[in-house]
C-alpha atoms as a printed R data frame, in Angstrom:
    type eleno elety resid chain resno       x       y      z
1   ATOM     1    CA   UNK     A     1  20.344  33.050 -3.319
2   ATOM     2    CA   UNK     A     2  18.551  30.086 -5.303
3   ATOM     3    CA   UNK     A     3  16.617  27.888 -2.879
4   ATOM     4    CA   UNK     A     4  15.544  24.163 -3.978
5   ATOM     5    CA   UNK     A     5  13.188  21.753 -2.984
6   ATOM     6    CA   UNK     A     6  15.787  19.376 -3.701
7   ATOM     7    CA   UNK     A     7  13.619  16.220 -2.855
8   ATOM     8    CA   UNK     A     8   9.642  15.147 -1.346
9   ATOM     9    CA   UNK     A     9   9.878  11.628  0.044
10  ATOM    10    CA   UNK     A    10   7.146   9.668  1.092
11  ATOM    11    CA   UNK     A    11   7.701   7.101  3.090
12  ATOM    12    CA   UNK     A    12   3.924   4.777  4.280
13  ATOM    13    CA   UNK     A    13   4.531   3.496  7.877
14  ATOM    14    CA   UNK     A    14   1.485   2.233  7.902
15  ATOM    15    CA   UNK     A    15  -0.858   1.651 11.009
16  ATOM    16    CA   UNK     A    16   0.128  -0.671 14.137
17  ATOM    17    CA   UNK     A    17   0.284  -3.842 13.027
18  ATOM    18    CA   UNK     A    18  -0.292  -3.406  8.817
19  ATOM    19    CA   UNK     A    19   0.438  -1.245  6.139
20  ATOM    20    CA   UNK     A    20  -1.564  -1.583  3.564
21  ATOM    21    CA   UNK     A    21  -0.975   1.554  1.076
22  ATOM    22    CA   UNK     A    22   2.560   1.877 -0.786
23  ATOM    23    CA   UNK     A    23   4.701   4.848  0.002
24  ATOM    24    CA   UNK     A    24   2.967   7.146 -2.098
25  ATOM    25    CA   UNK     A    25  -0.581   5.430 -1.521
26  ATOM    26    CA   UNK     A    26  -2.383   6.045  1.758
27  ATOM    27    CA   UNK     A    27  -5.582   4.503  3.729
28  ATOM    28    CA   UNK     A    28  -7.084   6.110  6.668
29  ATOM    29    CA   UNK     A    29  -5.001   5.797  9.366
30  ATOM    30    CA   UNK     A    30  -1.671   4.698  7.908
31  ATOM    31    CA   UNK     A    31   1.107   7.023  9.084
32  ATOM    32    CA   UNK     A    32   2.925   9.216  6.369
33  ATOM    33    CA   UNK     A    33   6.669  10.455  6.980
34  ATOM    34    CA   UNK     A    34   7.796  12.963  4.534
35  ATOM    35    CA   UNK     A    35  11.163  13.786  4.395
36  ATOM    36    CA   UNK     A    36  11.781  17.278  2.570
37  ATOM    37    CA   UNK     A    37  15.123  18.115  1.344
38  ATOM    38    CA   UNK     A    38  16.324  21.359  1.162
39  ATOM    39    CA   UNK     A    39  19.477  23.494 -0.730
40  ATOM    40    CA   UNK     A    40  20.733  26.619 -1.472
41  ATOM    41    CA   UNK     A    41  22.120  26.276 -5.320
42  ATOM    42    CA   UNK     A    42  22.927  29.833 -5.323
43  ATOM    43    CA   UNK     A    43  26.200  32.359 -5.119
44  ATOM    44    CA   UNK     A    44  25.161  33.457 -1.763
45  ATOM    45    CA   UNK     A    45  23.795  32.648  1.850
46  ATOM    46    CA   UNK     A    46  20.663  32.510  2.833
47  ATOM    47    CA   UNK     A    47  19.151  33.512  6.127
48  ATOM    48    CA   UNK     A    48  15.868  33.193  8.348
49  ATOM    49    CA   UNK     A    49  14.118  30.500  5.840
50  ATOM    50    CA   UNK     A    50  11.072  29.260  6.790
51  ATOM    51    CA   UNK     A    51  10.081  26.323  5.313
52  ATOM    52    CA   UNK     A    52   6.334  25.700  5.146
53  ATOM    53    CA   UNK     A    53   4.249  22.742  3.850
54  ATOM    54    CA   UNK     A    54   0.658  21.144  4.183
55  ATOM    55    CA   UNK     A    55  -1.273  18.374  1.845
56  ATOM    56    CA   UNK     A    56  -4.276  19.653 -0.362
57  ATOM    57    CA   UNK     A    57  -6.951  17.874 -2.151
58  ATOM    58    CA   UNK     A    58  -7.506  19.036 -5.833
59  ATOM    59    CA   UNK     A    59 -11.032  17.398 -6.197
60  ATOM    60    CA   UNK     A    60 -12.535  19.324 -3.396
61  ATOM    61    CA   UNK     A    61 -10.229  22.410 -3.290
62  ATOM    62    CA   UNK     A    62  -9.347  22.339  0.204
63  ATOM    63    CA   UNK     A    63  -6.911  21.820  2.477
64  ATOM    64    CA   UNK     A    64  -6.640  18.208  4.248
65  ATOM    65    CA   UNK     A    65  -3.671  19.410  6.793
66  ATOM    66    CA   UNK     A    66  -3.432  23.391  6.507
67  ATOM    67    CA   UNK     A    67   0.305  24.928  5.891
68  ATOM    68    CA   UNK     A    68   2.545  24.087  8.905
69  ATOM    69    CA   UNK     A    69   5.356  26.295  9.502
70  ATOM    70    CA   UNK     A    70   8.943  23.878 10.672
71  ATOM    71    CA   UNK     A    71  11.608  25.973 12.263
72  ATOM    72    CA   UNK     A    72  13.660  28.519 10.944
73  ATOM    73    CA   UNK     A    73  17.009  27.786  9.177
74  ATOM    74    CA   UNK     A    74  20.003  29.452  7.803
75  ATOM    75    CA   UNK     A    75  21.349  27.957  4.368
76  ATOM    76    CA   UNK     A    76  25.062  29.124  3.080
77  ATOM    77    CA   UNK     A    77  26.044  28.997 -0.531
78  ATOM    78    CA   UNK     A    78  25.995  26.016 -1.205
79  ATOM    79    CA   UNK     A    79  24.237  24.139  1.842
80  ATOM    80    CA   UNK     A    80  21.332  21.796  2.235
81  ATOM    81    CA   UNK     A    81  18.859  20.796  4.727
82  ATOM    82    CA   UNK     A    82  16.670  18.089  5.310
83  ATOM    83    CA   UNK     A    83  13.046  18.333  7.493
84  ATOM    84    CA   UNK     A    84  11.147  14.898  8.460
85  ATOM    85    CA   UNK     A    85   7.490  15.639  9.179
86  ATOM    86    CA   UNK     A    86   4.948  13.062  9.812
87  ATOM    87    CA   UNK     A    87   1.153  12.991 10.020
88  ATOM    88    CA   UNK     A    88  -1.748  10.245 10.333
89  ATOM    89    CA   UNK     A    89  -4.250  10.320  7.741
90  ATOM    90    CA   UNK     A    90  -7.173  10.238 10.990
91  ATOM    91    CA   UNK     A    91 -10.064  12.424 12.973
92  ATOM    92    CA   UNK     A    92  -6.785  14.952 13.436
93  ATOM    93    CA   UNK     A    93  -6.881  15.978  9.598
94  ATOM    94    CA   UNK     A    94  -7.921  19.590  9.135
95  ATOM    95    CA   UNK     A    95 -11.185  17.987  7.177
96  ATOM    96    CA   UNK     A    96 -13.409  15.090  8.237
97  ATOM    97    CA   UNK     A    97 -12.146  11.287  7.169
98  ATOM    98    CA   UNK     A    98 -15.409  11.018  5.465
99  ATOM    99    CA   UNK     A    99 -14.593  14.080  3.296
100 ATOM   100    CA   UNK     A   100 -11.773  12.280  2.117
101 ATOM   101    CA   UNK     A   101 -11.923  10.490 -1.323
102 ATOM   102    CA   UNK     A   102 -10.549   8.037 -3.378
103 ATOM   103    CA   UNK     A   103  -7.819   8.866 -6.057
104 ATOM   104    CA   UNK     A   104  -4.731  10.600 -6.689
105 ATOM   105    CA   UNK     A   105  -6.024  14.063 -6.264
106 ATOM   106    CA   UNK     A   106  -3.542  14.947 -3.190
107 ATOM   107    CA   UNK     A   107  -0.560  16.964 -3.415
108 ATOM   108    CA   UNK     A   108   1.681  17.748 -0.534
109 ATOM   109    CA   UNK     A   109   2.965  21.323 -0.859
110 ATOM   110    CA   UNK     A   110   6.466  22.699  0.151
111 ATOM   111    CA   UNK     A   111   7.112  26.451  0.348
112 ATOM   112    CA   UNK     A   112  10.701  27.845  1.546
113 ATOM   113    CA   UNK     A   113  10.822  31.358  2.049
114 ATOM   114    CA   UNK     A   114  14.293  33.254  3.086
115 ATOM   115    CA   UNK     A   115  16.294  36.461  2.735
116 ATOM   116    CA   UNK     A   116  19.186  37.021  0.628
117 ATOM   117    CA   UNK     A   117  22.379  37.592  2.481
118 ATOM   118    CA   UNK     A   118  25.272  38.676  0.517
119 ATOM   119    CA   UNK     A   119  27.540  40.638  3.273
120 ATOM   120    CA   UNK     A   120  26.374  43.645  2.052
121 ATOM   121    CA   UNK     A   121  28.426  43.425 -1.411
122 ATOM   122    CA   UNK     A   122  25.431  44.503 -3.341
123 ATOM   123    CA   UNK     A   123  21.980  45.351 -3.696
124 ATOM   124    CA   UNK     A   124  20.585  41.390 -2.807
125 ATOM   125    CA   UNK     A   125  20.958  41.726  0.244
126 ATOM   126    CA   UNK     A   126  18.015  41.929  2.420
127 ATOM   127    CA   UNK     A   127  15.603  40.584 -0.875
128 ATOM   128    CA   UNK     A   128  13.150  38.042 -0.087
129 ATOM   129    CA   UNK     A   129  13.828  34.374 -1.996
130 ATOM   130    CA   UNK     A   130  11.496  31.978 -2.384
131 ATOM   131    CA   UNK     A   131  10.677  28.388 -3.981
132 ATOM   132    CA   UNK     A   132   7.587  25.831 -3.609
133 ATOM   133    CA   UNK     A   133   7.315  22.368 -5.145
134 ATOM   134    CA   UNK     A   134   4.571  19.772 -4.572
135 ATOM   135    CA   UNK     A   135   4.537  15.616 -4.636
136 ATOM   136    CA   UNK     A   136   1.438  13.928 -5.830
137 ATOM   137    CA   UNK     A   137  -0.096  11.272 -3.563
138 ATOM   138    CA   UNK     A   138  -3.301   9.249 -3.407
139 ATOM   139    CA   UNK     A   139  -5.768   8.298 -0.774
140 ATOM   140    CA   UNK     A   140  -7.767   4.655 -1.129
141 ATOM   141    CA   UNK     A   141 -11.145   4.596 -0.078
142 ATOM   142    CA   UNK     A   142 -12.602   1.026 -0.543
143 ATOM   143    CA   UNK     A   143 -15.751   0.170 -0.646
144 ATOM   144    CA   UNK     A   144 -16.196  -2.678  2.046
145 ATOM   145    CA   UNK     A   145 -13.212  -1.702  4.882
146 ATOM   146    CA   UNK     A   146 -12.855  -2.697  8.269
147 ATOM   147    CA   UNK     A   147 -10.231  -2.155  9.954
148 ATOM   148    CA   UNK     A   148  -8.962  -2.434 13.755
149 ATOM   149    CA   UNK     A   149  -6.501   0.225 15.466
150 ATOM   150    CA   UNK     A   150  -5.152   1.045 19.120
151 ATOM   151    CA   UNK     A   151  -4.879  -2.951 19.450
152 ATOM   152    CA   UNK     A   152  -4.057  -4.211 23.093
153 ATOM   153    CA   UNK     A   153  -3.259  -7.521 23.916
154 ATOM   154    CA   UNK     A   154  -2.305  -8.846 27.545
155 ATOM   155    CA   UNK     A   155   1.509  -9.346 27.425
156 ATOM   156    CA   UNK     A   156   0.763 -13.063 28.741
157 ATOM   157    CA   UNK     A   157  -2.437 -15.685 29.225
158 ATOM   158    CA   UNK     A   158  -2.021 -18.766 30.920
159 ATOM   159    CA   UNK     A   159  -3.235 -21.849 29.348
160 ATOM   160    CA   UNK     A   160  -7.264 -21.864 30.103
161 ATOM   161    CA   UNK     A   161  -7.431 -18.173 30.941
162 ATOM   162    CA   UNK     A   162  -9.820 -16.265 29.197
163 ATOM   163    CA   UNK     A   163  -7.918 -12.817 27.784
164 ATOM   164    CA   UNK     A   164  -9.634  -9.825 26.877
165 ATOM   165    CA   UNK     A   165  -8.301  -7.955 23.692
166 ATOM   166    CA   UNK     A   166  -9.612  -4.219 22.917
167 ATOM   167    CA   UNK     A   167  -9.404  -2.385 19.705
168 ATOM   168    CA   UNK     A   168 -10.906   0.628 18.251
169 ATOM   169    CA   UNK     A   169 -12.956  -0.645 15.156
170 ATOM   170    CA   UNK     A   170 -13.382   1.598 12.201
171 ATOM   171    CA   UNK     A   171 -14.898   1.291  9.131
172 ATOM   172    CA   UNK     A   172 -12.687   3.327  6.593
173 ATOM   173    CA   UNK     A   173 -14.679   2.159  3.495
174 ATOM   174    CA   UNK     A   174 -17.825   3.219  1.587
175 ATOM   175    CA   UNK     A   175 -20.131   0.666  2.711
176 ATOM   176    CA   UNK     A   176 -21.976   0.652  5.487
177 ATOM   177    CA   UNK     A   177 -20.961  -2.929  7.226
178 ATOM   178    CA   UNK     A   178 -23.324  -4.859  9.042
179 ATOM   179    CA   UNK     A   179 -22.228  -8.190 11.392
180 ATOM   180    CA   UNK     A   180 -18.397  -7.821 11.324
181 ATOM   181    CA   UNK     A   181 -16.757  -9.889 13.358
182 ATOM   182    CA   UNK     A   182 -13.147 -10.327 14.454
183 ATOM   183    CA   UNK     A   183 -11.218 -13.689 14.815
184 ATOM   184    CA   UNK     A   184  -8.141 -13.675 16.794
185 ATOM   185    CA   UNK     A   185  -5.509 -16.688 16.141
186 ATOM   186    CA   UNK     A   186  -2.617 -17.360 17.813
């Protein structure tokens, strides 16, 4: 019973209307999907594997989204799996956005933990397995960063009608931002 993290993949779907990071590069509120491949490499099955994972910052030695447990799986010789988890880099982070800083200090953890199940041919079965690999990622914190999220627009205006278009405006940067303004074009 080997277990692999066979593969982390990042994939940035940014926020509603832009994405500004690249897969592996985030800003607050971009959306993250991770897709986390899973296999069994070894000579026998694998049973009741929990796969676990959860993104930690190195520079301030604490956990930005605490492990989450996926559901259970059961991996034969030879099998593979593949988990797609996604989270928001926002206010729903297990820190505070403005505890977040700028760099590639992140790592997103993976931990698979199973039992051995060899039919009972031997003394495996019934031993605990278990792997963990990590991916490196980076959050951007710039300096002067306004940004506007939760963007509704009126599905139609007629000509001379005055529309009313709401947004949630955050400043993700550094800075403190005085006067920001917001032009709308059609």
């Amino acid at each position: 019973g080997r277990l692999n993290v066979k593969n982390i993949n990042f994939q940035n779907n940014g926020m509603q209307s832009k994405t500004f990071g690249q897969d592996d590069e985030w800003f607050p509120f971009e959306e993250v999907e991770v897709e986390i491949e899973l296999e069994n490499e070894g000579n026998y099955d694998i049973s009741d594997i929990e796969v676990e994972w959860g993104l930690y910052d190195t520079r301030s030695n604490q956990w930005v989204i605490d492990l989450d447990k996926e559901d259970e799986v059961n991996l034969d010789e030879g099998d593979e799996d593949t988990w797609t988890v996604s989270f928001t880099i926002d206010d729903n982070l297990d820190v505070d956005l403005d505890e977040l800083s700028d760099g590639d200090n992140y790592r997103l953890y993976v931990v698979a933990t199973g039992t051995i199940d060899d039919n009972n041919a031997g003394v495996l079965d019934g031993v605990d397995t278990c792997i963990s690999d990590l991916e490196q990622a980076s959050v951007i914190i710039e300096n002067n960063f306004v940004i506007l999220n939760n963007i509704e627009v009126p599905e139609s205006v007629s000509c001379g009608e005055t529309a009313t278009i709401t947004a949630d405006v955050w400043n993700i940067g550094d800075s403190d931002q005085d006067s920001v303004s917001v032009d709308v074009y059609d």
